[in-house]
SELUM-461686 format. One record per residue (C-alpha): x, y, z. Coordinates in Angstrom, 2 decimals, padded with zeros to 5 digits. Last residue first. Layout:
N
u X	v Y	w Z
...
This chain:
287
u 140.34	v 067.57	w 096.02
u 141.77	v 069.23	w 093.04
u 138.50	v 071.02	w 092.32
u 138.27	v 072.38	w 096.08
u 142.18	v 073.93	w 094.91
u 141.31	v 074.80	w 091.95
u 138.55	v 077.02	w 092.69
u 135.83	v 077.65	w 089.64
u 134.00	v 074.60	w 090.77
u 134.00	v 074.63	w 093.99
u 132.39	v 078.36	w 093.22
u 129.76	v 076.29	w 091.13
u 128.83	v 073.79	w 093.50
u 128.32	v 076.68	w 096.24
u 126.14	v 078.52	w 093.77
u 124.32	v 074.99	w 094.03
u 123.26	v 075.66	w 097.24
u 120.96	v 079.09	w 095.99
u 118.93	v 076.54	w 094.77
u 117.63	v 074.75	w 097.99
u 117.23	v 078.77	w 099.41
u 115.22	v 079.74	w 096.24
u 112.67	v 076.57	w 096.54
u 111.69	v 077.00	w 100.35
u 111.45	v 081.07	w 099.49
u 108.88	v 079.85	w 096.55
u 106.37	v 082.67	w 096.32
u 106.05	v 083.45	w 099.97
u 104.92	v 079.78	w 100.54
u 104.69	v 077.96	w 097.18
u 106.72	v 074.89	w 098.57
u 103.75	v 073.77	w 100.67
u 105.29	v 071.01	w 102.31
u 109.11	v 070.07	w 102.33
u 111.52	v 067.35	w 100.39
u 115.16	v 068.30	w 099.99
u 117.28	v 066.53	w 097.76
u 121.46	v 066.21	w 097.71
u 122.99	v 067.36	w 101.01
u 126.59	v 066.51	w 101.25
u 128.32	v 063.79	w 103.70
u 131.47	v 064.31	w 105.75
u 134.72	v 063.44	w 103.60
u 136.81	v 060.14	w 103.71
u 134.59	v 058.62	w 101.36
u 134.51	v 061.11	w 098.63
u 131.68	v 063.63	w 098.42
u 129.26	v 064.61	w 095.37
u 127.57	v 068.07	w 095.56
u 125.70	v 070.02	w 097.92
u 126.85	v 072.14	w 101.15
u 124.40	v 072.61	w 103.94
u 124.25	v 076.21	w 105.51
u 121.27	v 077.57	w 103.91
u 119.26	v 074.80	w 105.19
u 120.32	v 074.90	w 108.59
u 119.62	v 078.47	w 108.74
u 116.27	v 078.14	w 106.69
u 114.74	v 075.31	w 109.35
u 112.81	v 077.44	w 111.57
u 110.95	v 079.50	w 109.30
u 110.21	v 076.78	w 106.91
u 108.85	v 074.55	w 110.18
u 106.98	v 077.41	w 110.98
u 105.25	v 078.00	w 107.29
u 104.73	v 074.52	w 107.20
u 102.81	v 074.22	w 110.16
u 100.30	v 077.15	w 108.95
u 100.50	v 075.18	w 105.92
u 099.47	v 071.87	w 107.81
u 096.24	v 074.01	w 108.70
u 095.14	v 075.18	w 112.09
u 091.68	v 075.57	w 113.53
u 091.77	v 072.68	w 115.56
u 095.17	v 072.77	w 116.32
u 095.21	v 070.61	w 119.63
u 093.75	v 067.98	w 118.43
u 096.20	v 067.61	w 115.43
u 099.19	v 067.97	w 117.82
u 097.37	v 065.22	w 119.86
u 096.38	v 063.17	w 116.67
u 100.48	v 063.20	w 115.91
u 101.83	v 065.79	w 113.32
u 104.63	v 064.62	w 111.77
u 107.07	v 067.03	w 110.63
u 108.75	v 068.27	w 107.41
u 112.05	v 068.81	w 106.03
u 112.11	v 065.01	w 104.39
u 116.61	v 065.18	w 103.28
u 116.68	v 062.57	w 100.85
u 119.58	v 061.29	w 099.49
u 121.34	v 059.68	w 096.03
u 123.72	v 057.42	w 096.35
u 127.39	v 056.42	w 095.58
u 128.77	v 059.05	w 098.25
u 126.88	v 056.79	w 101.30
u 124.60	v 058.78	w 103.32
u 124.60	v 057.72	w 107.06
u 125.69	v 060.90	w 107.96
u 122.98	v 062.80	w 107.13
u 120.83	v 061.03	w 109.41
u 122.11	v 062.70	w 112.41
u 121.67	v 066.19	w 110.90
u 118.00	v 065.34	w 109.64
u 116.92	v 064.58	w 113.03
u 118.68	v 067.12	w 114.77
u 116.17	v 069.53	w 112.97
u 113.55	v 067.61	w 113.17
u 113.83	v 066.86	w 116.96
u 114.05	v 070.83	w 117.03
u 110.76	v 071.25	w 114.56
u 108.78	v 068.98	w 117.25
u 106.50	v 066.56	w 115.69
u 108.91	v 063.81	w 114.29
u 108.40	v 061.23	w 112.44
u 111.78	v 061.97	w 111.05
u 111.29	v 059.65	w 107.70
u 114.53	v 058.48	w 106.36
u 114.78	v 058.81	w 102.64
u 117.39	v 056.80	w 100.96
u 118.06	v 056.71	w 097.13
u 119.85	v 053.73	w 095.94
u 118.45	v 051.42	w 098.68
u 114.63	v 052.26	w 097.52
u 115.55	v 050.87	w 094.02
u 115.82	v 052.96	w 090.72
u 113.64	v 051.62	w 087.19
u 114.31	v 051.07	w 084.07
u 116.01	v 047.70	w 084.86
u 112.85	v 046.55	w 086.06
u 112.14	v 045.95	w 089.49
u 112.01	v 042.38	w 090.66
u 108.49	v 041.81	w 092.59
u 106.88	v 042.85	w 095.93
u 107.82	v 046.71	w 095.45
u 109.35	v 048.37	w 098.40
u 110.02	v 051.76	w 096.34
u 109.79	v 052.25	w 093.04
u 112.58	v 055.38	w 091.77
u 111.96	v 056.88	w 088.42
u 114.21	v 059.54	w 087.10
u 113.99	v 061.58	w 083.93
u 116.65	v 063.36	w 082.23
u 117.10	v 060.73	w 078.97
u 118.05	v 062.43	w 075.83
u 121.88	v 060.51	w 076.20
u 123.63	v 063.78	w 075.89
u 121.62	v 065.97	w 078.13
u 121.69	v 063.29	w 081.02
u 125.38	v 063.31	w 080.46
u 125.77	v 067.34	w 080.93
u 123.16	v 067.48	w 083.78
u 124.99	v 064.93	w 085.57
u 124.24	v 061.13	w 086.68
u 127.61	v 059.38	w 086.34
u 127.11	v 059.56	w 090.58
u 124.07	v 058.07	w 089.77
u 125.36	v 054.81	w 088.58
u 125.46	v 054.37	w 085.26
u 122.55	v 053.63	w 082.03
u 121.71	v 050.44	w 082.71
u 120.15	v 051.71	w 086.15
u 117.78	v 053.64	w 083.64
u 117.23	v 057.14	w 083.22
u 114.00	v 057.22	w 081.65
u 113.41	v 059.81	w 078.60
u 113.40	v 056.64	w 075.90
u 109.89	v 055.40	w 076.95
u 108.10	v 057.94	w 079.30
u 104.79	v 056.62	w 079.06
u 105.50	v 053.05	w 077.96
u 107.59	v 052.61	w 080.97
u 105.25	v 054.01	w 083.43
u 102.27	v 051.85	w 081.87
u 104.61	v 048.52	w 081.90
u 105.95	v 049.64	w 085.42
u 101.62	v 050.12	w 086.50
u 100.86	v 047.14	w 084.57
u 103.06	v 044.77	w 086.60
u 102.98	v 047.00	w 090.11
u 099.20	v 045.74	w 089.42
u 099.31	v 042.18	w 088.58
u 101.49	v 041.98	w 092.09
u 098.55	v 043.16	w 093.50
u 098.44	v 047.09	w 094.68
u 095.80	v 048.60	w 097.51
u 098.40	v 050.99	w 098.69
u 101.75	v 052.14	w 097.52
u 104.49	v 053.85	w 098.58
u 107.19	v 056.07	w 097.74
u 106.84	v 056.37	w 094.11
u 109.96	v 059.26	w 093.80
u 109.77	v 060.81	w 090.41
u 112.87	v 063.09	w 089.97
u 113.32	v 065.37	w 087.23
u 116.69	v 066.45	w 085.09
u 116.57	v 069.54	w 083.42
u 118.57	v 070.49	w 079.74
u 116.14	v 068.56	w 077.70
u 113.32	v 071.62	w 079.21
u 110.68	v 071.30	w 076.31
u 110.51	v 067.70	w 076.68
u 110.97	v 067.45	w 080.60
u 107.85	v 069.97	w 080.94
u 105.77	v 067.90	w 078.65
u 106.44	v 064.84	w 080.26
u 105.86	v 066.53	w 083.74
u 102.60	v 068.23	w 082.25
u 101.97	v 064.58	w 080.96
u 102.33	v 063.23	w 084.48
u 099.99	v 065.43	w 086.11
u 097.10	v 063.17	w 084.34
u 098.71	v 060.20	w 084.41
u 098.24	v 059.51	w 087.83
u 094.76	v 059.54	w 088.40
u 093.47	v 062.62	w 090.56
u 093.13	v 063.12	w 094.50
u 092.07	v 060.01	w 097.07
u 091.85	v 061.21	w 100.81
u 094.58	v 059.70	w 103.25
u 097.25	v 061.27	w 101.32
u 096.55	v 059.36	w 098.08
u 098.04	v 059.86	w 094.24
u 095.61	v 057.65	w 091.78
u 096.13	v 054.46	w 089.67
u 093.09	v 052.63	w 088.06
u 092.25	v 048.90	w 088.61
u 088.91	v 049.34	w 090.58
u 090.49	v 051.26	w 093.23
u 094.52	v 051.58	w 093.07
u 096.71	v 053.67	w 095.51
u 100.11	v 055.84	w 094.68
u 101.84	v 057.87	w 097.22
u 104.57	v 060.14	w 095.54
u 107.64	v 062.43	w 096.20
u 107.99	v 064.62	w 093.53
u 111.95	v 066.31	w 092.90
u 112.58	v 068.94	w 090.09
u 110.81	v 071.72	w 091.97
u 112.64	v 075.28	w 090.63
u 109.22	v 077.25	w 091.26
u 108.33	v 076.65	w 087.70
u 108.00	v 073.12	w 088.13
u 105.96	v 073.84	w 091.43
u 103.69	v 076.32	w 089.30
u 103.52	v 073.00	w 086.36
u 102.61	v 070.66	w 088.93
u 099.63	v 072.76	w 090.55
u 100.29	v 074.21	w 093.76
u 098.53	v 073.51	w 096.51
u 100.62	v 071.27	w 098.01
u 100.60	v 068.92	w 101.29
u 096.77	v 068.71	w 101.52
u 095.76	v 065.79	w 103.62
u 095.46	v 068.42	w 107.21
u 092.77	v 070.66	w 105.53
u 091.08	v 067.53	w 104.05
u 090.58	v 066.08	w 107.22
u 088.99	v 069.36	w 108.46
u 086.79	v 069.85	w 105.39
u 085.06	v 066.14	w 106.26
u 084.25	v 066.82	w 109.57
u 081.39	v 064.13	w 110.77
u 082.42	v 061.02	w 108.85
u 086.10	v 062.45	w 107.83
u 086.95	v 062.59	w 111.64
u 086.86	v 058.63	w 112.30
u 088.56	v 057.47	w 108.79
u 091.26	v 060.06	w 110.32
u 091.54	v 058.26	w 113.41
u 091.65	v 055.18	w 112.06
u 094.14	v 055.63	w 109.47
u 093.75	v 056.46	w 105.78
u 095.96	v 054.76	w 103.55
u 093.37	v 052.77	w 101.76
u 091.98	v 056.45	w 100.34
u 089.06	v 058.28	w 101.88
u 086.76	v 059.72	w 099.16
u 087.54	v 063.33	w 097.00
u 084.70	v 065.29	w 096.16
u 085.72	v 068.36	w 098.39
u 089.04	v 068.31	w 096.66
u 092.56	v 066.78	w 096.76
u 094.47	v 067.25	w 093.40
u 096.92	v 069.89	w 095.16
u 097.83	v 066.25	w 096.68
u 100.11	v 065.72	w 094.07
């Protein structure tokens, strides 16, 4: 959501010291290197995005998204997701809340009672199955195709609600696109075949890489990483895996997903061809 960053917007509690440092006298350039997306929710909807991954702060008891600057309240994208999920029954969305800053236990309270209220019957509960009951088919049957997972919350989640453990998403922290690369491979294979995944196909950037780019943008970093990454990409296999078989790719998580009108998006959903053509062959379907 940080499309929603803007030359109003005010540092946000997860700025670090550095950046706190450079917003006083450059202002533009922070907000150059906060900006993960800037495309609206509906264009990345459109795009094929069914996955947002989310940083939520409070100030003076509202909710907003954060990337080191503050962008809009929460509910405000939201209802074009709501919208979206209403009009679409047959697609599924995933709302990731990855962390938080700035939140009492009062307010993870009221933000799962606001959550829950706002989505009611669409949520996808843990009540519901496990994830691997999760399909398109079921989801489309029960009216619910909407996902919520809360992550490292101080209090019992409710029921509604997915945990972090369900739904790993190991951060690279990594600056260099070929420590990224064998990052994401060695990770992989940690997945477990009863949860969900996230594959973060982004890097880092440390002050010095920062420093060093002056007059760079993340996007221009985006549009490397993009370029460097679509072989590995393209050559990961989806789907659900028994135990004795080598982990499948599930989400993908990247900057900028509008670059050269969605090329990030169309390679991610080109991998479910290969779902379909396991599918259709009886022998991968008897396995």
């Amino acid at each position: 959501m940080t499309y929603g960053i803007n030359s109003k917007s005010k540092l946000s509690p997860d700025a670090e010291t550095s950046v706190k440092r450079w917003h006083r006298f450059f202002p533009c350039f922070v907000r150059r290197w906060s900006k993960t997306q800037s495309s609206g929710t509906l264009e990345q909807l459109q795009l094929g995005v069914r996955y947002f991954d989310l940083r939520i702060a409070q100030k003076d008891d509202k909710f907003y998204y954060c990337h080191g600057l503050f962008a809009m309240e929460i509910f405000e994208p939201l209802l074009e997701i709501r919208h979206f999920v209403d009009s679409h029954p047959e697609e599924v969305v995933i709302l990731d809340m990855q962390h938080f800053y700035a939140l009492t236990v009062t307010h993870h309270q009221q933000l799962h009672k606001d959550l829950i209220q706002f989505f009611g019957h669409r949520l996808y509960s843990t009540a519901d199955g496990s994830l691997n009951d999760c399909t398109l088919n079921r989801c489309l049957e029960m009216q619910r195709n909407l996902v919520i997972i809360y992550r490292r919350c101080p209090i019992p989640l409710p029921l509604r609600f997915w945990p972090s453990y369900s739904w790993p998403t190991p951060w690279p922290n990594k600056a260099s696109v070929k420590k990224l690369q064998s990052f994401l491979e060695d990770s992989l294979l940690s997945r477990q075949p009863q949860q969900g995944y996230v594959s973060q196909c982004l890097i880092t950037p440390t002050g010095r890489y920062i420093a060093l780019r002056v007059f760079f943008t993340l996007k221009s970093t985006a549009k490397r990483v993009d370029k460097k990454l679509q072989p590995w990409i393209q050559e990961q296999i989806p789907g659900p895996f028994e135990p004795t078989e080598e982990p499948k790719v599930n989400v993908f998580l990247a900057d900028f997903v509008n670059l050269k009108e969605g090329q990030f998006c169309h390679w991610v959903l080109e991998l479910n061809t290969k779902l379909q053509e396991r599918m259709a062959d009886p022998d991968q379907k008897s396995t």
